[in-house]
C-alpha positions in Angstrom: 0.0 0.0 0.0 2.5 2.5 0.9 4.4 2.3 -2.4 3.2 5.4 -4.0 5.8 7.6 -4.8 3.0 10.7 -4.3 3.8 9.5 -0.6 7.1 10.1 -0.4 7.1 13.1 -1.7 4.5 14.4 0.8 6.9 12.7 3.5 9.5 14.9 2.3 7.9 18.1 3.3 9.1 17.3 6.6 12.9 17.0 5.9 14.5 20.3 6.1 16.7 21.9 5.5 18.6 19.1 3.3 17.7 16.2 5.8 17.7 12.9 3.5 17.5 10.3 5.9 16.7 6.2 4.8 13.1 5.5 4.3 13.1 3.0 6.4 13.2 5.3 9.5 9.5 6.7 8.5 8.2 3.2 9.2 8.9 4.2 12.7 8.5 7.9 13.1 5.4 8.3 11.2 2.1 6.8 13.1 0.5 3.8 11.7 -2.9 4.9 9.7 -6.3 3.8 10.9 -6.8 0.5 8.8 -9.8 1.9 7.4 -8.2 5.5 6.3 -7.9 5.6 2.4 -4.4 6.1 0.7 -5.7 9.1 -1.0 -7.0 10.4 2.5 -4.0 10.3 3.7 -1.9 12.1 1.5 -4.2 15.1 0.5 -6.7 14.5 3.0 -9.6 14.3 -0.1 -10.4 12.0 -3.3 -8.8 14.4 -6.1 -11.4 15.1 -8.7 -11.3 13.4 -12.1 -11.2 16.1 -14.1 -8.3 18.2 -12.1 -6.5 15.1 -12.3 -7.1 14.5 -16.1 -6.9 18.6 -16.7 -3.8 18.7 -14.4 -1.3 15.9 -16.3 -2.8 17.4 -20.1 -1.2 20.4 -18.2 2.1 19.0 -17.1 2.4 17.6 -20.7 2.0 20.7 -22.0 4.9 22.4 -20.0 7.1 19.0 -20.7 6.6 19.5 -24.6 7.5 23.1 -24.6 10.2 23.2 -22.0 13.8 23.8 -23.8 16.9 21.4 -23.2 18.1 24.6 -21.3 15.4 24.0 -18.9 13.4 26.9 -19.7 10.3 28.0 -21.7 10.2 30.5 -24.9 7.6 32.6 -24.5 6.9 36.3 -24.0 7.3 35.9 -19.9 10.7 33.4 -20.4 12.6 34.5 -17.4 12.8 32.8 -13.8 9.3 33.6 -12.7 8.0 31.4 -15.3 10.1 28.1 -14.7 9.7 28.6 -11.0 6.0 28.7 -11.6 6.8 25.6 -13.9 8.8 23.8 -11.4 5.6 24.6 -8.9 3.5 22.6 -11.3 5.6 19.7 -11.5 6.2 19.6 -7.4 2.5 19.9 -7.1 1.7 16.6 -8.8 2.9 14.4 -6.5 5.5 12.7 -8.2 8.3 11.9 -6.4 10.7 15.4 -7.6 14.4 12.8 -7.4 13.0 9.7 -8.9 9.6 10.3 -10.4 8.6 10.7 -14.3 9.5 14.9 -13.5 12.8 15.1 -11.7 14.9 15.5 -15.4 12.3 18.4 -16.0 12.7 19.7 -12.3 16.8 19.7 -12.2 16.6 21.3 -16.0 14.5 24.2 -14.8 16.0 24.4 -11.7 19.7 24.9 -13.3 18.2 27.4 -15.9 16.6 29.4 -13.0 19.6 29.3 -10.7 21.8 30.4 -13.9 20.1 33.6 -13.8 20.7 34.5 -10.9 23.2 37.5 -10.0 25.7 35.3 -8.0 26.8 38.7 -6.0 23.5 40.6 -5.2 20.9 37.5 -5.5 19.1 38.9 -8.0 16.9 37.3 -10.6 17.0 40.2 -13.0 14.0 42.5 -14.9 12.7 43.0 -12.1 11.0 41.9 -8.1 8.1 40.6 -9.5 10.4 37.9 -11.4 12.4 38.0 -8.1 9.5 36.9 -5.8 8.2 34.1 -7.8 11.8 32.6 -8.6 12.0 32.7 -4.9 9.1 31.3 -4.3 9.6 28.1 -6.7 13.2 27.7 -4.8 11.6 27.5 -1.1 9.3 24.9 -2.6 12.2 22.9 -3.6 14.2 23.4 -0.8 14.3 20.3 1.4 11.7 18.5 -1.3 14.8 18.3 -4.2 17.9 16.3 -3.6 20.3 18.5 -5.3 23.9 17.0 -4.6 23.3 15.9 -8.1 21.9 19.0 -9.5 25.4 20.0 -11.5 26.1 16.4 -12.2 26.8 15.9 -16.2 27.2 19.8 -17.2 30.3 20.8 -18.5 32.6 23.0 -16.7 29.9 24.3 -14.4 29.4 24.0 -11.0 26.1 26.2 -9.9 24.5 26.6 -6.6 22.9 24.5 -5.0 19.0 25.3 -4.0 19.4 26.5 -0.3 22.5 29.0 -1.5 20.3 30.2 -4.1 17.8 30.6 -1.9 19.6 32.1 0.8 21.2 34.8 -1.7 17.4 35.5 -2.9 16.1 36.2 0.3 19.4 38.8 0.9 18.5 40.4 -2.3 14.5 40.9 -1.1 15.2 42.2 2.4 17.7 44.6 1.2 16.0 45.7 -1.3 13.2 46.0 1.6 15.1 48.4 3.3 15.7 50.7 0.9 12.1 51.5 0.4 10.7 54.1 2.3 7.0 51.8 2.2 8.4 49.0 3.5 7.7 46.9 0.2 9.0 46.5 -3.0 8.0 47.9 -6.5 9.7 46.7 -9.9 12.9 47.6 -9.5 14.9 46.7 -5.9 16.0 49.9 -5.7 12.3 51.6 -6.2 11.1 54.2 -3.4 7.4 53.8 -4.3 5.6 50.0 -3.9 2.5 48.5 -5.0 0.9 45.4 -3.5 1.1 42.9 -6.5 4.7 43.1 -6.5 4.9 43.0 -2.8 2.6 40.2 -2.6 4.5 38.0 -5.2 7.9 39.0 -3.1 6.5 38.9 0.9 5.4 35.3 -0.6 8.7 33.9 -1.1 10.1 35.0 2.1 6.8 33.4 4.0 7.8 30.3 2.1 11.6 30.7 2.5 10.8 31.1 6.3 8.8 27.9 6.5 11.1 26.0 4.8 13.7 26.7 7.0 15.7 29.5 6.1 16.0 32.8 8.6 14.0 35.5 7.7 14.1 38.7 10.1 10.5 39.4 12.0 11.1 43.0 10.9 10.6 42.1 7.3 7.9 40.3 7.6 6.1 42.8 9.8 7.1 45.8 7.8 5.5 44.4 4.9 1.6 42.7 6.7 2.0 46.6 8.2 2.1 48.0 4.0 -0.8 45.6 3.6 -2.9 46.9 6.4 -2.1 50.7 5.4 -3.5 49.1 1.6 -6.4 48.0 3.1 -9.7 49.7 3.3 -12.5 49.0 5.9 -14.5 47.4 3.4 -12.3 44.9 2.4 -10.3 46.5 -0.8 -7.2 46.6 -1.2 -5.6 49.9 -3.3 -2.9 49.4 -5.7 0.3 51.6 -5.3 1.3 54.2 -3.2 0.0 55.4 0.0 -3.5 54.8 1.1 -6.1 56.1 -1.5 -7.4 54.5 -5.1 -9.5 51.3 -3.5 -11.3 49.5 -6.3 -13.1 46.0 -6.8 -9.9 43.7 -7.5 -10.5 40.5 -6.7 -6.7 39.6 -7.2 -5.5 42.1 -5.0 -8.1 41.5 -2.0 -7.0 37.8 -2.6 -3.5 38.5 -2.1 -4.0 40.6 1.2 -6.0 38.0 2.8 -3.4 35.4 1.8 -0.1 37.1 2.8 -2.1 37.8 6.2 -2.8 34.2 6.5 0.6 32.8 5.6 1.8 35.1 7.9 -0.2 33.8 10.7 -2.0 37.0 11.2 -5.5 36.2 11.2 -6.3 38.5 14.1 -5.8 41.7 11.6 -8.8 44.0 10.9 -7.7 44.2 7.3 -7.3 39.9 7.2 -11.0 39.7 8.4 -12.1 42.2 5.7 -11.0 41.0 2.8 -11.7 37.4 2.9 -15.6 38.9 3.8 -15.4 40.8 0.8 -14.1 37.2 -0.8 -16.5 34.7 0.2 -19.6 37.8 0.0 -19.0 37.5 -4.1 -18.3 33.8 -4.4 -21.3 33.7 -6.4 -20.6 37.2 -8.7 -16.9 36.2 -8.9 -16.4 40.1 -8.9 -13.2 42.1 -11.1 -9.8 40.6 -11.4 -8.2 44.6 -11.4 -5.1 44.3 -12.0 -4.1 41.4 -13.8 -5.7 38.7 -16.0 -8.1 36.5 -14.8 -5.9 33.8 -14.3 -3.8 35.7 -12.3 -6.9 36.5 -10.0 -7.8 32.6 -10.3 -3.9 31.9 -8.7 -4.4 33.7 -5.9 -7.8 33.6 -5.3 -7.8 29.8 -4.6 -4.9 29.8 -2.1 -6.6 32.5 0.0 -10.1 31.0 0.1 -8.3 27.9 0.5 -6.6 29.2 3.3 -9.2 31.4 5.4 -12.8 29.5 4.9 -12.7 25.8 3.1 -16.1 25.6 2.7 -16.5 28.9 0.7 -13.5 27.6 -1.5 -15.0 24.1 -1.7 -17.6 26.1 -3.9 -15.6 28.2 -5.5 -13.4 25.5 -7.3 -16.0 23.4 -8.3 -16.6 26.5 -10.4 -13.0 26.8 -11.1 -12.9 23.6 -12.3 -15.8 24.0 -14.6 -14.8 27.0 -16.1 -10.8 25.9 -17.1 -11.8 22.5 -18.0 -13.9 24.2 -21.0 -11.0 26.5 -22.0 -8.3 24.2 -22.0 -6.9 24.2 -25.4 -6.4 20.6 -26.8 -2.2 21.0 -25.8 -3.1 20.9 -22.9 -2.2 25.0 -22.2 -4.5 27.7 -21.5 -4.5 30.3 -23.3 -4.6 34.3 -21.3 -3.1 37.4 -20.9 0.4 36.5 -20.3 1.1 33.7 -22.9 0.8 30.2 -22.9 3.2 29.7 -20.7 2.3 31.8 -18.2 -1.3 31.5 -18.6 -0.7 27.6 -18.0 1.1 27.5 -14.7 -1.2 30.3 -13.1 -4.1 28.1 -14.3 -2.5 24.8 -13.1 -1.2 26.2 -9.6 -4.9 27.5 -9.3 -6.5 23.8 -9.4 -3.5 22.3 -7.8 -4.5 23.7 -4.6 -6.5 20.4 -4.7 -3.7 18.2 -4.5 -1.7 20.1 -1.3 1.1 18.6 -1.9 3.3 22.2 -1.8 4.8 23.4 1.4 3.0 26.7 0.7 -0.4 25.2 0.3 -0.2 23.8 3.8 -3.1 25.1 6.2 
């Protein structure tokens, strides 16, 4: 029964930083399962859906045609952010990440996304917005990708491994942090102004950074929940840029203020409890996306109602589900606002909230 590979993946989210211990300890440290409990209870705590499943792998096979023997995608959004997102597809399956049929596509992307990283500052280049989600898909990896054989096989290089990478990303972030006078981050790391999709998309990959073990200073984090709050109106909306001022109906940006607030383990906030009301009140509307595609508002719409009220989000995915199944092109991508590429992982990521199996998704 406890052959599964999906297992020991989900096994490995407990192993960090860098812990790879025999699997034959787990037969002793992890409890014995009540004989009636269900191997997919136990993994994801739910029966996965048919259709994600089937809409998930046309997905994966999608990313595994286009991916490049560099390890990244060609499309208009081909930078770090995009095969971090990728790599965040593939983790999300299930499949074991060293052994199973996605570890060559996992180390390729992962070498390709390291490789563009400023070895000196930490940077990922164009700007924090590709920063934050190429930190993001490392953290993810962290502890969950064996990577002492990462280099293995490429001539004359010798990269970083995951937790340097990592390590020098987070560097880059909080300095970058401190040079801003809102406590955020904008496009570029030296910016003076912020706006809370880019902040969102960075203060993410320090909250997962953090929880997967690497030191990330209170002060950061609290700086940043403190920009939120300042964002965040009384009725739940969540403004854009600046200072306080220009609230509007975006569902993507209310969604990412309840979810950094929840990550963050600061559900006690005024501004937490607001905007997952103003969330699970249009459930049924579906409301704006604002800024963004839809897909984007899809993304991080699903983690927050996953992670402030199940039930609402229980709803809301059956809709979800509904609605990508019938635009899923026959590829297997989606089709949006940033690409294929893009447009595919954002979609994917929003329905893999189903499976669990990322650190991030954890409740």
């Amino acid at each position: 029964m406890f052959s599964s590979l999906k297992i020991r993946f989900n096994v490995t989210h407990f192993i960090r930083p860098h812990c790879y211990l025999p699997w034959c300890l787990f037969v002793f440290i992890l409890p014995a399962p009540p004989a009636s409990a269900q191997i997919t209870d136990l993994v994801t705590g739910d029966a996965i859906p048919r259709d994600v499943r089937e809409m998930y792998d046309r997905g994966l096979q999608y990313l595994v045609k286009s991916q490049t023997e560099n390890g990244n995608w060609n499309d208009s959004y081909g930078n770090a952010a995009g095969t971090g997102m990728a790599i965040m597809c593939f983790l999300a399956s299930g499949e074991d990440p060293n052994f199973g049929i996605y570890a060559g596509n996992i180390r390729r992307a992962l070498r390709s996304m390291i490789s563009e990283q400023n070895e000196s500052t930490g940077f990922f280049g164009h700007s924090m917005y590709v920063h934050g989600f190429a930190m993001l898909g490392l953290a993810e990896c962290y502890g969950a990708v064996d990577d002492r054989n990462l280099w293995s096989g490429v001539t004359g290089k010798k990269g970083r491994s995951i937790g340097q990478a990592l390590e020098l990303a987070v560097r880059a972030a909080i300095t970058s942090q401190k040079k801003n006078p809102l406590g955020a981050w904008r496009y570029s790391p030296d910016a003076s102004d912020a706006d809370t999709s880019v902040a969102g998309a960075v203060l993410m990959g320090l909250l997962a950074a953090r929880n997967a073990g690497i030191e990330v200073p209170d002060e950061s984090i609290d700086k940043a929940i403190s920009y939120f709050t300042k964002m965040t109106a009384p009725s739940g909306q969540v403004a854009y840029s600046g200072g306080l001022g220009g609230f509007d109906e975006s569902m993507a940006r209310i969604s990412i203020g309840t979810l950094v607030c929840a990550v963050s383990h600061r559900k006690d906030l005024q501004a937490y409890q607001a905007t997952l009301k103003y969330l699970t009140d249009r459930i049924e509307s579906g409301g704006s996306s604002g800024h963004g595609g839809v897909e984007y508002q899809y993304y991080y719409q699903a983690q927050a109602l996953f992670q402030g009220d199940i039930e609402a989000w229980t709803k809301w995915n059956k809709n979800l589900v509904r609605q990508l199944k019938i635009v899923q092109a026959e590829d297997g991508s989606f089709r949006g606002t940033y690409g294929q590429h893009i447009s595919t992982t954002l979609s994917l990521l929003a329905i893999a909230v189903n499976y669990r199996f990322l650190p991030i998704y954890e409740r």
